[in-house]
One Martini backbone bead per residue (centre of mass of N, CA, C, O) as a GRO file, in nm:
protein
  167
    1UNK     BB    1 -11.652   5.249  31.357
    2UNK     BB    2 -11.781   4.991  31.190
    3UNK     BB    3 -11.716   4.766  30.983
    4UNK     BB    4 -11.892   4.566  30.718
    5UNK     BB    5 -11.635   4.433  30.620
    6UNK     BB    6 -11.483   4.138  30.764
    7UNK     BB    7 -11.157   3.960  30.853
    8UNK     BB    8 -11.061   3.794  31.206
    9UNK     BB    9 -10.925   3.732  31.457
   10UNK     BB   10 -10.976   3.558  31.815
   11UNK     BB   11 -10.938   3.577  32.130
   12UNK     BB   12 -11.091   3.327  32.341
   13UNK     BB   13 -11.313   3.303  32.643
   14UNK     BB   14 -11.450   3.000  32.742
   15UNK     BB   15 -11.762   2.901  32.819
   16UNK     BB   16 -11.956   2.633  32.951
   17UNK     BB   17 -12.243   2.450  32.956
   18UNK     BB   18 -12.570   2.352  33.021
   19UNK     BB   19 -12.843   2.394  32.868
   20UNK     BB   20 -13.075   2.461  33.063
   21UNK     BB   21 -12.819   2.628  33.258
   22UNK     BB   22 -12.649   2.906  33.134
   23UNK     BB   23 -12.531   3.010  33.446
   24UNK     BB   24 -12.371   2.742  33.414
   25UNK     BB   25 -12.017   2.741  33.430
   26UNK     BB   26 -11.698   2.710  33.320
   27UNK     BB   27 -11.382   2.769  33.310
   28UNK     BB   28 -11.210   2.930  33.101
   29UNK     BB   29 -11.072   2.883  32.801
   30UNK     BB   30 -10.859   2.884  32.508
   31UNK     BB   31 -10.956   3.027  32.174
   32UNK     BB   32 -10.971   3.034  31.819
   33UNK     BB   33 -11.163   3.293  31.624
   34UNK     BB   34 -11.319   3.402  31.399
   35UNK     BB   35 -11.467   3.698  31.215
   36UNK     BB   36 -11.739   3.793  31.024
   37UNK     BB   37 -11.856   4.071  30.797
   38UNK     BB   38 -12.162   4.107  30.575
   39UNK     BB   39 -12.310   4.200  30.353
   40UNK     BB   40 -12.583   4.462  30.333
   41UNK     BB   41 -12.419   4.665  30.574
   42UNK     BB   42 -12.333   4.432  30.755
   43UNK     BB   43 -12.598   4.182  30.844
   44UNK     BB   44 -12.332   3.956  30.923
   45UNK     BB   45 -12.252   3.730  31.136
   46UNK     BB   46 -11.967   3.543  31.173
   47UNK     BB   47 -11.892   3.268  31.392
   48UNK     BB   48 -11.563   3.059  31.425
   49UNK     BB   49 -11.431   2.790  31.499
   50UNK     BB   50 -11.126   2.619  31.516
   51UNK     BB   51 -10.826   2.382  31.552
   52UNK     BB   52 -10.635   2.538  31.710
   53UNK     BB   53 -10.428   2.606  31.985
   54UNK     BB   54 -10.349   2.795  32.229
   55UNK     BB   55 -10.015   2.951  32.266
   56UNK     BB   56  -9.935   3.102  32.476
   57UNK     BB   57  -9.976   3.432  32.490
   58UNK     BB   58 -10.131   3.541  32.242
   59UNK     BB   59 -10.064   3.821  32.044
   60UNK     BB   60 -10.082   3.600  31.759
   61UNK     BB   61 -10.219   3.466  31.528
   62UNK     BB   62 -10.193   3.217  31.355
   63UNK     BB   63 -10.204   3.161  31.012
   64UNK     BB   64 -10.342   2.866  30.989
   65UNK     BB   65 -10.668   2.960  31.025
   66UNK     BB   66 -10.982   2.782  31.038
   67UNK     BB   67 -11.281   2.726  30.980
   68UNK     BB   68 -11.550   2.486  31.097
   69UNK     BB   69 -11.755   2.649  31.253
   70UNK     BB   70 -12.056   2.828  31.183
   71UNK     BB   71 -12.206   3.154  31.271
   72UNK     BB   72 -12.520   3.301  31.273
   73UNK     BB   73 -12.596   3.619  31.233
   74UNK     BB   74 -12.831   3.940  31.298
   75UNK     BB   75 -12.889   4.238  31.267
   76UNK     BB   76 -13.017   4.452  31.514
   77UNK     BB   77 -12.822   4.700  31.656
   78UNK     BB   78 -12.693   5.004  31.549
   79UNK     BB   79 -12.482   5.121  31.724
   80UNK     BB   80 -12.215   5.322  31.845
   81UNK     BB   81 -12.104   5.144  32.067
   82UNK     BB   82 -12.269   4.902  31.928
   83UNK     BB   83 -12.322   4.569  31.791
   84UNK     BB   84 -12.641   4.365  31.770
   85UNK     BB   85 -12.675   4.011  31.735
   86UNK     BB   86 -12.884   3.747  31.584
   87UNK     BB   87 -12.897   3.402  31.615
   88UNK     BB   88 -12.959   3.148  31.399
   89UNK     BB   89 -13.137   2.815  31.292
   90UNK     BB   90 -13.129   2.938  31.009
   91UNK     BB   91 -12.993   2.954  30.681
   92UNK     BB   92 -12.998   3.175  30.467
   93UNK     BB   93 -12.997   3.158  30.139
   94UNK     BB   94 -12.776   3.375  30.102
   95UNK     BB   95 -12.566   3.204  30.292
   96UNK     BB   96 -12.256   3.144  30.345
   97UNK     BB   97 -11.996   2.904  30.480
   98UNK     BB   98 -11.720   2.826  30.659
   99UNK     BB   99 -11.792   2.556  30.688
  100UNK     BB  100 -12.012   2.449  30.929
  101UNK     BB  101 -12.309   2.488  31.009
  102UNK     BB  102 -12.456   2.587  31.342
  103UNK     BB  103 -12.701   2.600  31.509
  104UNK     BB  104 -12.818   2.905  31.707
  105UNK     BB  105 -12.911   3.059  32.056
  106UNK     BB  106 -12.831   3.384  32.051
  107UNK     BB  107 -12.599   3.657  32.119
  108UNK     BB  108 -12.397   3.960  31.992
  109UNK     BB  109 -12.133   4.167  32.067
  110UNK     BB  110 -11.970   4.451  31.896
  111UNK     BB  111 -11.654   4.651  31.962
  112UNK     BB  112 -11.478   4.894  31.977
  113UNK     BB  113 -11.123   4.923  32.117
  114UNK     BB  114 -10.997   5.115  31.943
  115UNK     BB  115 -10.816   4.939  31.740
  116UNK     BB  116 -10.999   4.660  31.864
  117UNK     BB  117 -11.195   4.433  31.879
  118UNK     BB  118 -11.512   4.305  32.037
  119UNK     BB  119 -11.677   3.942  32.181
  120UNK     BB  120 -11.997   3.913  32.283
  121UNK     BB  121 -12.124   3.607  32.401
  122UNK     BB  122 -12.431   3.399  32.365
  123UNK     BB  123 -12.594   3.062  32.388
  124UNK     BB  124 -12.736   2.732  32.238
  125UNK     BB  125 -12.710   2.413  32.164
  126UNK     BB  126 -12.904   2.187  31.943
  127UNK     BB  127 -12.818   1.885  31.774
  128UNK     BB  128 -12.819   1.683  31.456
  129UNK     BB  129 -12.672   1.440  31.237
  130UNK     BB  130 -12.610   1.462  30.912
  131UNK     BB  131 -12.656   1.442  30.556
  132UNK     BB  132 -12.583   1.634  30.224
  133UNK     BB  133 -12.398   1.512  29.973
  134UNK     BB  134 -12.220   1.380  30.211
  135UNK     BB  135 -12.228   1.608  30.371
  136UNK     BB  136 -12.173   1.725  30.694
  137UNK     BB  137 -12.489   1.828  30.885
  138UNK     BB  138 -12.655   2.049  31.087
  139UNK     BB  139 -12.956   2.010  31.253
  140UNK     BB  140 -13.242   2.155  31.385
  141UNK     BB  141 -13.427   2.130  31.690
  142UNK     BB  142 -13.645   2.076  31.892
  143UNK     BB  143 -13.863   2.160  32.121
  144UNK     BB  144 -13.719   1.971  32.339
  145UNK     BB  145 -13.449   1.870  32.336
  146UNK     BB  146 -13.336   1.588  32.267
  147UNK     BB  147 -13.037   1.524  32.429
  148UNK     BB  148 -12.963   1.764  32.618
  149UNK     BB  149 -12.705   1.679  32.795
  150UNK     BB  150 -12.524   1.686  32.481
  151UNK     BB  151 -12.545   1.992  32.511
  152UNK     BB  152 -12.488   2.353  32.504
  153UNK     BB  153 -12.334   2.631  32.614
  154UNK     BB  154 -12.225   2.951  32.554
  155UNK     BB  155 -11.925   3.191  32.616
  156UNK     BB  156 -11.801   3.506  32.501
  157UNK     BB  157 -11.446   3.628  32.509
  158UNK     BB  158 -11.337   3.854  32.271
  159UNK     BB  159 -11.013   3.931  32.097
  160UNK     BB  160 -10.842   4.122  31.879
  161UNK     BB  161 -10.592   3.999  31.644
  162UNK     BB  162 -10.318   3.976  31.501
  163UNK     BB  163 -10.324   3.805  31.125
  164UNK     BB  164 -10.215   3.755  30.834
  165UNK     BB  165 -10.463   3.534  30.744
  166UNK     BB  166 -10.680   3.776  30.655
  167UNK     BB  167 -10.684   3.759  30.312
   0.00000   0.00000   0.00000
């Protein structure tokens, strides 16, 4: 059973690559990101990238982790042995974000594995950056994408970590 709302930390193994063709990637990097799903019936997933590197083994995430980029999925498929989202280019009216929205295109994967989530994803933005009310926000461009090259594709391998700053 997966839970409805929840926010969790989770340590991910990045690829990233060309807009254009998303099946080459880098070798993977590791990164901490958030998770969280809400709304109503759980019809929302949230993952965000932080700002903090990960540091040795990493059994457990650092305490003080927070949003900085924020993707936003919305639930299509609602199996039994997994949950799959697909990530929207527009926020919808009712969802707030916490860091700055970002605008991408791809889905995402949540499993329960024994006691710990699972998130695979895949995905690739390509945005302009503008300002509203002062504040930096990303804005979603038309295809094909202005200076593709500038943009990238990204592959999620995440796997939930114990973390104090979940609360």
């Amino acid at each position: 059973m997966h839970p409805e709302n929840f926010r969790t930390a989770m340590l991910n193994a990045l690829r990233i690559g060309p807009y254009y063709t998303p099946h080459l990637t880098n070798p993977p990097v590791q990164e901490w990101l958030i998770a969280a799903r809400s709304g109503p019936g759980g019809v929302y997933l949230i993952i965000s990238d932080t700002a903090l590197p990960v540091e040795g083994a990493a059994t457990s995430a650092p305490d003080d982790l927070s949003e900085q980029n924020s993707i936003v999925a919305i639930l299509a498929e609602d199996r039994a042995d997994a949950l799959q989202f697909l990530m929207v280019r527009h926020l919808p009216a009712t969802v707030t974000v916490p860091g700055r929205f970002f605008p991408a295109d791809g889905m995402a994967e949540l499993r329960k594995d024994g006691a710990r989530m699972r998130l695979t994803a895949f995905g690739r933005h390509a945005h302009s950056r503008g300002s509203i009310d002062g504040q930096a926000v990303l804005h979603d461009i038309p295809h094909p994408a202005p200076n593709a090259e500038g943009a990238l594709n990204w592959h999620f391998a995440a796997e939930e970590r114990p973390w104090v700053g979940a609360g």
